[in-house]
Each structure stands twice: as C-alpha cells, then as structure tokens.
DRENMAR-859550 format. One line per 8 residues: number of its first residue (from 1); their letters; for each residue x, y, z of C-alpha. Coordinates in Angstrom, 3 decimals. Layout:
BEGIN
NUM) a) X:Y:Z; ...
//
This chain:
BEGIN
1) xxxxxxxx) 38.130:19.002:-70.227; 36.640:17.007:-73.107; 38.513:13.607:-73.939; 37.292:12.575:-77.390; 38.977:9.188:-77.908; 42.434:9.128:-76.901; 42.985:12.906:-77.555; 41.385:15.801:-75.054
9) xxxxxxxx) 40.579:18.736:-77.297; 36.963:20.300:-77.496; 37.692:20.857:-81.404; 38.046:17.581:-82.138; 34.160:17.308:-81.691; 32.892:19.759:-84.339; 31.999:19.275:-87.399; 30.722:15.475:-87.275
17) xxxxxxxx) 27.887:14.560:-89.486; 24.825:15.492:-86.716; 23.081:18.413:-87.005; 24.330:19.381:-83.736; 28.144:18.671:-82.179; 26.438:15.292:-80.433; 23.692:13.378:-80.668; 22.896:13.260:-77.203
25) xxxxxxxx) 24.830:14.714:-74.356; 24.335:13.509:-70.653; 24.543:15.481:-67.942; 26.169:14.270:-64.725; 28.701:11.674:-64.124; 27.291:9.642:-61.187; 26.369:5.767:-61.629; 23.680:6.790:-63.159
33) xxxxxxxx) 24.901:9.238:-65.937; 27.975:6.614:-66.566; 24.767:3.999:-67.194; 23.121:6.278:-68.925; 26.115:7.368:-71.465; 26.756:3.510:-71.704; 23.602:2.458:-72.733; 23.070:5.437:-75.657
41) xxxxxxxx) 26.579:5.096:-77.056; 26.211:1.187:-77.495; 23.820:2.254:-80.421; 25.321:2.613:-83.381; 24.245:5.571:-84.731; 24.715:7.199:-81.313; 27.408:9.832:-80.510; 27.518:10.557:-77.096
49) xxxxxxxx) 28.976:13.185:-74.426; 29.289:12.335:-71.169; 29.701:15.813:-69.100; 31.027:15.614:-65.114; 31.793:18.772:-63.277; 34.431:16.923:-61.312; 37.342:15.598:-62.134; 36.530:12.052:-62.025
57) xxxxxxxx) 32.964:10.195:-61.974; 30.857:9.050:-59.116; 32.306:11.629:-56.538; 28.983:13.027:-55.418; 25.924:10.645:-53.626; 27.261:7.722:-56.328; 30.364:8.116:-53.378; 28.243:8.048:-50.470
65) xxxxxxxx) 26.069:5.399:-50.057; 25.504:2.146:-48.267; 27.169:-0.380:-51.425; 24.144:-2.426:-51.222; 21.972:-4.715:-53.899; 18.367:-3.881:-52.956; 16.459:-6.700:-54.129; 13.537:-4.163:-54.476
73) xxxxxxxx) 10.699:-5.445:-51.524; 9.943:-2.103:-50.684; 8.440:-0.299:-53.410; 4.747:-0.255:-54.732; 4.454:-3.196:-57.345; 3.805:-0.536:-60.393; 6.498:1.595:-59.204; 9.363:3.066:-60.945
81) xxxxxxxx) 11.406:2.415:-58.115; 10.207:-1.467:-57.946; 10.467:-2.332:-61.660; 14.183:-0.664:-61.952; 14.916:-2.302:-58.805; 14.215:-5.697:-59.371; 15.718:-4.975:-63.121; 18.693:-3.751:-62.339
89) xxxxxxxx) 19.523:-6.278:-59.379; 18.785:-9.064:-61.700; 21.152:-7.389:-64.414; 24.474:-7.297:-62.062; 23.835:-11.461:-60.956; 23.200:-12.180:-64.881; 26.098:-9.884:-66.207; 28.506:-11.698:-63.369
97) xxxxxxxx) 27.046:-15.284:-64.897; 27.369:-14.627:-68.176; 31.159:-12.892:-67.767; 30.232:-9.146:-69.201; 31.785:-7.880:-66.069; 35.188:-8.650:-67.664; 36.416:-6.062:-68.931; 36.718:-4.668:-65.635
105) xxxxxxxx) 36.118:-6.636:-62.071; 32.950:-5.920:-60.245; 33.230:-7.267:-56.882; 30.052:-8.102:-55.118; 28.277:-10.804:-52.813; 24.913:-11.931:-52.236; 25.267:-12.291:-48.832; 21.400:-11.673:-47.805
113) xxxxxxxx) 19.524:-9.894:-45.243; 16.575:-10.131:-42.487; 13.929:-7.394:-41.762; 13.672:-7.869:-38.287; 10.258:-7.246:-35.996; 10.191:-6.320:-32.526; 6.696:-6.093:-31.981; 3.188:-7.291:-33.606
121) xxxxxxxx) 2.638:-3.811:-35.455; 6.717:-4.660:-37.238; 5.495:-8.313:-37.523; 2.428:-7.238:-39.263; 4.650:-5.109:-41.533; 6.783:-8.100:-42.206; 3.808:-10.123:-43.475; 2.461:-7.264:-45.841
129) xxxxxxxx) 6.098:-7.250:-46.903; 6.461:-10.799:-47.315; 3.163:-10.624:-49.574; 4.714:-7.835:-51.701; 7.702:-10.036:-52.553; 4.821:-12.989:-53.780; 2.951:-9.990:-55.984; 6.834:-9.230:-57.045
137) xxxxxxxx) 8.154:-12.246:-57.995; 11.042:-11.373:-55.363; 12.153:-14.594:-53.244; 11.703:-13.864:-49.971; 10.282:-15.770:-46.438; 9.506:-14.986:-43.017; 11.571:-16.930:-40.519; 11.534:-17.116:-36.419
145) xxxxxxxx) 13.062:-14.913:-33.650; 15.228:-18.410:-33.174; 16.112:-18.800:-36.611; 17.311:-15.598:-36.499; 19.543:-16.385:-33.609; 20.859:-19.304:-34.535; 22.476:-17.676:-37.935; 23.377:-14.165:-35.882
153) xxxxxxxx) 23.513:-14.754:-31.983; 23.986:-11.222:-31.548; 21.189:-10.113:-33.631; 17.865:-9.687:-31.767; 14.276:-9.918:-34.061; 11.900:-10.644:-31.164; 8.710:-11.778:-33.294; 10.859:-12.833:-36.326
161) xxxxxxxx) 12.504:-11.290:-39.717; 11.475:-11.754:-43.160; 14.744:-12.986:-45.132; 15.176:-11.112:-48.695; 18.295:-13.709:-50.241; 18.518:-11.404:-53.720; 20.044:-8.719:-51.065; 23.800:-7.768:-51.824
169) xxxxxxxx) 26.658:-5.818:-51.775; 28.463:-4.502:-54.058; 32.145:-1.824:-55.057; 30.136:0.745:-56.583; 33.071:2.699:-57.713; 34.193:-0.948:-59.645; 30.630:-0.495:-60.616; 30.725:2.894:-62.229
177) xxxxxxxx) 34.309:2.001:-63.308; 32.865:-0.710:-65.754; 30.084:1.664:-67.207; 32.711:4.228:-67.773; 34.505:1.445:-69.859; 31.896:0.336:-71.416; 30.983:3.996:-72.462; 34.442:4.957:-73.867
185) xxxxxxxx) 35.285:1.408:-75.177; 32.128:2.192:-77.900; 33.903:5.465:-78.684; 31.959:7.601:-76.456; 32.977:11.320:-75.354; 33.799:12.475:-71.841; 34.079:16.085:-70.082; 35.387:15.789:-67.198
193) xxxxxxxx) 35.954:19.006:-64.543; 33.134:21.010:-66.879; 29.975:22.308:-65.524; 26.845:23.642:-67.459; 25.971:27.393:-66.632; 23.235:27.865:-68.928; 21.069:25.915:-71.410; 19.541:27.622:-74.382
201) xxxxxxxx) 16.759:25.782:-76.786; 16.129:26.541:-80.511; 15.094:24.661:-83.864; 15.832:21.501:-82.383; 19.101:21.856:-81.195; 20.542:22.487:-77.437; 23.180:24.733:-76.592; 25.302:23.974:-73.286
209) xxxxxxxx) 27.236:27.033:-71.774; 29.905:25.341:-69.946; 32.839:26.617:-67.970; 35.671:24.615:-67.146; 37.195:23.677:-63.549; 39.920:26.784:-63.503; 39.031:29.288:-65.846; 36.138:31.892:-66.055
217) xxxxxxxx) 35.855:31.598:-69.858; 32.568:29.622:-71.258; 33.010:27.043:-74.725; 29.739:26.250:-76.250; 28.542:22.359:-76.982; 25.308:21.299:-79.111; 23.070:18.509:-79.041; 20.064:17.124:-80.711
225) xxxxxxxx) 19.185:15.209:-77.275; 19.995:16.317:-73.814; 19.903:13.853:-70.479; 19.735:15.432:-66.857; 21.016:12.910:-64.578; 22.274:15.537:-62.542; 21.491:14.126:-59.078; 21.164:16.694:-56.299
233) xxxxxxxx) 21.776:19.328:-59.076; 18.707:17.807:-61.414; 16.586:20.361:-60.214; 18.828:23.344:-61.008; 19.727:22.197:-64.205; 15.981:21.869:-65.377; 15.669:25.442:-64.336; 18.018:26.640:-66.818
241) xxxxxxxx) 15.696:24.978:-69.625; 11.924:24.883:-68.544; 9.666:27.979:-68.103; 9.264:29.636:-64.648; 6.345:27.920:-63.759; 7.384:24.746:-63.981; 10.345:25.357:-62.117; 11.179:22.739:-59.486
249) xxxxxxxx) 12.259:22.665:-55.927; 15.364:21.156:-54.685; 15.041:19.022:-51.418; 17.350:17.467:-49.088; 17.613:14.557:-47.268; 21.099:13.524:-45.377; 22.018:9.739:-44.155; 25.112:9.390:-41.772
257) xxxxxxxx) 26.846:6.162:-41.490; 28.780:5.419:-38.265; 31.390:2.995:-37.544; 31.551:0.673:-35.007; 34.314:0.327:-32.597; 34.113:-1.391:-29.564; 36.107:-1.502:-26.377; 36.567:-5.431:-26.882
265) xxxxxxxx) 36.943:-6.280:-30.805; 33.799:-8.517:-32.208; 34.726:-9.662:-35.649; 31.460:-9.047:-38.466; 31.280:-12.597:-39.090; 30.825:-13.338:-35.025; 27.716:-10.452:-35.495; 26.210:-11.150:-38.519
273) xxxxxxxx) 26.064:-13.450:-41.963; 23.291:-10.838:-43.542; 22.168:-7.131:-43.415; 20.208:-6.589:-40.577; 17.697:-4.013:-41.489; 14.755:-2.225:-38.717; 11.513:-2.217:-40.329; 11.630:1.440:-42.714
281) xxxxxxxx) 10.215:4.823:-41.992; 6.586:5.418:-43.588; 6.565:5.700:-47.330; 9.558:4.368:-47.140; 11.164:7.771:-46.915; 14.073:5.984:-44.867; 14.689:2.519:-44.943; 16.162:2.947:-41.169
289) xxxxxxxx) 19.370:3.118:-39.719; 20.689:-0.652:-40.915; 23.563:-2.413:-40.242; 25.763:-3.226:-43.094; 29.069:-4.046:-43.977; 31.578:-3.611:-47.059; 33.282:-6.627:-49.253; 36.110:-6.475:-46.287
297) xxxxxxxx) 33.953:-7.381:-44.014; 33.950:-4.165:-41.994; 30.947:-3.439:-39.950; 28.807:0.130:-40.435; 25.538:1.631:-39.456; 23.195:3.834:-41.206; 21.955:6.118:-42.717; 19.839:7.435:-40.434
305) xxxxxxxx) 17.434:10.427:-41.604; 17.699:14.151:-41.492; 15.968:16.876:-43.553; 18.338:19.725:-44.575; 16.852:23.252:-44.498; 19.286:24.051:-47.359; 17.830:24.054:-51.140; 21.660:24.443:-52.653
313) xxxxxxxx) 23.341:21.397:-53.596; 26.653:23.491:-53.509; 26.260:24.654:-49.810; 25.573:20.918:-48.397; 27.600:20.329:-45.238; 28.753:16.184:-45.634; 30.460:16.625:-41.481; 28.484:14.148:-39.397
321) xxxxxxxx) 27.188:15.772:-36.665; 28.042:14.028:-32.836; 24.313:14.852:-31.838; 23.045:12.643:-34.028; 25.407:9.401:-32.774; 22.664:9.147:-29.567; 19.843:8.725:-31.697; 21.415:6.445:-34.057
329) xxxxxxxx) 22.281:3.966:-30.478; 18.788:4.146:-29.952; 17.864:2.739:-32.950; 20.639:-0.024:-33.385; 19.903:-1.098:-29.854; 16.412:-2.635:-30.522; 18.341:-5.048:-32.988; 21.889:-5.226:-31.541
337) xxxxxxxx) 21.150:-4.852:-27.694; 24.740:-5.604:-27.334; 26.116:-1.978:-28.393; 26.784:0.453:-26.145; 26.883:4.752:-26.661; 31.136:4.438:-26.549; 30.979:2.194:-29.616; 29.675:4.151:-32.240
345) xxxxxxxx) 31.618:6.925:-33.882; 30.592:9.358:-37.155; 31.919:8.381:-40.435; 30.380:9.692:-43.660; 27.343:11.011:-44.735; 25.651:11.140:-48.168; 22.746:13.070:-49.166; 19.321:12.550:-51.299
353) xxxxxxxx) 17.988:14.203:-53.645; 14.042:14.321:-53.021; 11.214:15.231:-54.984; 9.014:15.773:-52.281; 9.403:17.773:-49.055; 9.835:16.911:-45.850; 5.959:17.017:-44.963; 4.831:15.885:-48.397
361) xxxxxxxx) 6.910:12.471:-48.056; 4.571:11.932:-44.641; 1.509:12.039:-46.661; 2.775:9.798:-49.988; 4.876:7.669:-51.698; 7.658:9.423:-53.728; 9.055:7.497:-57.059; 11.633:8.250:-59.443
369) xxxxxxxx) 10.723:10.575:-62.057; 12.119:9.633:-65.441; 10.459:11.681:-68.249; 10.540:13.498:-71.298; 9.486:16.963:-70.746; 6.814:18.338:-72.897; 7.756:21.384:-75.566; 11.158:20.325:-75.166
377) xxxxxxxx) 11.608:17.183:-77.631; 14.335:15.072:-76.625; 15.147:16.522:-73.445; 14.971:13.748:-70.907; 14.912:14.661:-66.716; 15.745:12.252:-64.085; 14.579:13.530:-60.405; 14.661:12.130:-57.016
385) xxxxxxxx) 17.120:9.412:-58.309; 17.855:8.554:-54.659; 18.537:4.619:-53.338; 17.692:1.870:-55.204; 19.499:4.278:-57.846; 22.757:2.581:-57.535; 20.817:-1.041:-57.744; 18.633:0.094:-60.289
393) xxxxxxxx) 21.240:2.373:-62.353; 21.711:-0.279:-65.762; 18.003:-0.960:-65.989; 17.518:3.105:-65.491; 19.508:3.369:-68.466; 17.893:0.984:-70.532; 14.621:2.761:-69.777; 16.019:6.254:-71.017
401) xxxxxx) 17.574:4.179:-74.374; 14.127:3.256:-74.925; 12.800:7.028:-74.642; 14.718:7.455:-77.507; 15.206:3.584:-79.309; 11.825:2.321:-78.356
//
C-alpha cells in the first residue's frame, strides 16, 4: 500500500517531473531505512519512497534488540562501525539539547556502563580498551573492583571495569517513530505491506516488481536511485540486481534475551546504576551476554550468541530455546554471582545479519558495508547492518545522503 501524502493510491505517483516515478526509492523500513528515507527526502529536490513489506516499520531486528546507545569503544578506530557509532550517539544527545526531538518524544537516558574483568587476560583487555577510547576521543576510565562495588553491590568485576559514561538507552520504536515523521513531514512517500520480487536495470532507470501483502498481482515502481537497507533480506535483494558472480551469502547470527525473575524480588536500582557488560567475544562478533535494562527500569540479559544453519531470512525461528538458558547462567554468574539457574527465563530473540560466516568472523573483523555498487550507478547496498546499527542509524544516513549530495 503506497501512502503518497495524505491519500494511499499508487497512481498518485506517476507522472511527476523525474525521469523515473521517484528519485530514489529505499528499500526496507527498519531504523535504518526510516533514517535513510529521512535524510534523502530533507533535500529539496529529492522525492522519495520509502518501501516496508510489513505493515508498519521497525518490526524486524529494528524490534529486537537490546535499546542501547553504544558509545562506540569497540570498533577499530578507521572503522565504519566506529565512525557511525560515535556519530550517531553524539547525534541523539545533540538533537535532545537542541529540541529536534520535538516533534515526536524520544525517550532515552545516559545511564552508563562498566566492562567488567575477572581476570588479568579481561584486565589486559580493559586497558587496550581504555586506550582505544583515548585514540577515539570517547570518554571513558578504568576504575577498581571496589569502585565497582560501592556503585553496584551486587555486581562483581574482580580486577576492575572500565566505565564508558556516553553509554545509553534508548525507545527505539520512539526512535524510528521520529524518522518516520521526519520523512513524511518533508512530503516523503511510504509503501507499507509491499515487498520487491524482482529488480530489473536499464538506461538509468530501476524497475521494482512489487506485490502487495494479500494479493498475487505485481504493480511496477521506477527510480533513478535505489537504497537496499534491507537488513537480513540485503543479501537477497542484491541478488535480484547484481550478476551471478557477485552474488552474496546470507548469514545468521541469533541473540536471546532472558528475563530475570527471582524467587525473592531485587529491584534494578538495588542491582545496578549502569550496564554491566562481560568483556566481548573475539572480533567482537558478540559483545557477550550483558545485563541491561529498559527506560522502566526492568532488568534483562543478553544476547547471547548462536549461529543459525539457515541462509533464509523468511524461515528464521525467533522461539528461544530452554537449552540455551544454562549457558546464559554461566555467563551472568561470573558478574552477578548472586543468580541462580531458577531465575532466568527466555524472552525474545533477535537475529543479525552477518557478512561473514561463522568461521570467517574467528579469523577477522567484520564492518558495515555501505557502498555503491559498480555498473550499477546509483544503486546503494547496506550489508551486515547489525548492532551499533540502531546507535549509528542517523549518521548511517547522512553517509548514504552524501553518496549521492556529496
């Protein structure tokens, strides 16, 4: 379903003064796409489609995530994932200073969080870490096992945590909400409930196959510029455009959260102040099975890490499996020795999209890819936009404006 202004009516899009139906057309509604759609339509000359196979934006990994503010400590210093990071963080505390958030209320809070190390190989991490942030310009410092006590009794960090204070959460769907505003506030297009079948490319001009939620029957869209923010679907999509051999590979990762509920109630502020993370997985493949909690205050743990042996965004199973609550204990215990087995049950889950596999991410880092692709002007792919991509969604936008404003 197209909504062009105030009316919803695929017609009312033809025959505009572009070449093609719309200047650029994004694909895929998530934080991302919303950011993405917002950024391009706040240019004048811009007229922009914003296409979501679901009814509504940000149901997919936009929907499943951990709500937090990375402050962006993790990530190699020339990084996509760094620069958009530390970008985009800095973009949601200066858009809450200066008021632009409004038009519609963001909730958030900077509320912190310690890295905690439980033995000198984590403490050595910590430093490296800690020296990152100085490289970054990040604030960060490394504080003691009884520092760390005295601000979260219940938190153990036997050799000390380093303290990022730029860490935050944050309502993402508030979030996504005020991108979506800002998108159709400047008069941009949205198509909701309509998925892209097929993509064809000829004299400068795309044309989108697309079948709406509820019907079999395909309308036809064109656009001068096309945007694949597609999330776990990026791959596939880039399939239907680029030759054979530079077809891509769609991997997998899933994160379950688990609530906590023990037998005698411990409030979150009686736990924690801050977001008590283990030090991350090589790579930084996982950031590790972290406790966080929402702007209510309620308490959560994960995600923890498992590779899917499935390659079809469609078939994902999102049940949280009771095998993995066990190994999740195991984990929280060396920073909360105070939980027991009994307290943990499964939430949620959310899955990654990856751009490497499962052995290639134990070998190398893995960044965002953010790209036109070559032979195929003004067709822009996003891959592997997996966490900070909620954190670094605005600046992620910016970037692609400039693919196309620079």
């Amino acid at each position: 379903m197209i909504r062009y202004g105030s009316q919803f009516c695929a017609q009312r899009v033809l025959g505009l003064r572009y070449k093609s139906d719309f200047s650029h057309v994004v694909l895929g509604g998530g934080i991302v796409g919303a950011a993405i759609g917002a950024e391009l339509q706040s240019v004048e000359s811009n007229n922009v489609l914003l296409l979501e196979r679901h009814g509504q934006l940000g149901m997919e990994t936009t929907a499943r995530n951990s709500e937090v503010i990375h402050a962006g400590i993790y990530y190699p210093e020339n990084s996509l994932k760094a620069q958009l990071c530390i970008r985009g963080k800095n973009k949601i505390y200066d858009a809450f200073d200066k008021g632009s958030f409004s038009s519609v209320q963001v909730p958030f809070k900077k509320c912190g969080k310690y890295v905690v190390a439980q033995d000198e190989q984590e403490y050595e991490y910590i430093q490296q870490l800690h020296s990152r942030c100085q490289d970054l310009g990040v604030p960060s410092q490394l504080v003691s096992a009884n520092d760390v006590r005295d601000s979260c009794a219940l938190i153990e960090a036997k050799l000390g945590a380093l303290e990022s204070p730029t860490t935050g959460i944050i309502s993402v769907h508030d979030y996504t909400l005020f991108f979506q505003t800002q998108f159709e506030n400047a008069g941009g297009t949205l198509g909701l409930n309509s998925e892209v079948v097929h993509i064809d490319y000829s004299h400068g001009s795309y044309t989108l196959h697309i079948r709406e939620a509820g019907s079999e029957e395909l309308f036809e869209i064109t656009t001068d510029n096309l945007v694949n923010s597609a999330g776990l679907h990026a791959p596939k999509v880039s399939n239907m455009l680029l030759p054979s051999d530079r077809h891509l590979e769609t991997y997998l990762a899933k994160g379950s959260y688990f609530s906590y509920h023990p037998e005698n109630h411990i409030s979150t502020k009686s736990i924690t102040n801050k977001l008590i993370y283990p030090c991350p997985n090589p790579n930084a493949a996982s950031l590790g099975t972290h406790l966080t909690f929402d702007l209510g205050g309620q308490l959560r743990f994960g995600p923890d890490l498992e590779w899917l042996d499935c390659h079809d965004a469609d078939a994902i199973d999102y049940a949280v499996s009771t095998e993995n609550v066990v190994p999740a204990y195991e984990a929280i215990k060396r920073y909360f020795p105070r939980i027991k087995p009994g307290d943990l049950q499964p939430a949620y889950s959310g899955v990654r999209p990856k751009n490497l596999s499962q052995e290639q991410s134990k070998k190398g880092f893995s960044d965002f890819i953010i790209r036109e692709e070559e032979d195929f002007p003004g067709f822009v792919n996003l891959l592997g936009i997996e966490s900070p991509g909620v954190t670094a969604s605005w600046a992620i936008a910016e970037y692609v404006k400039d693919i196309y404003h620079s």
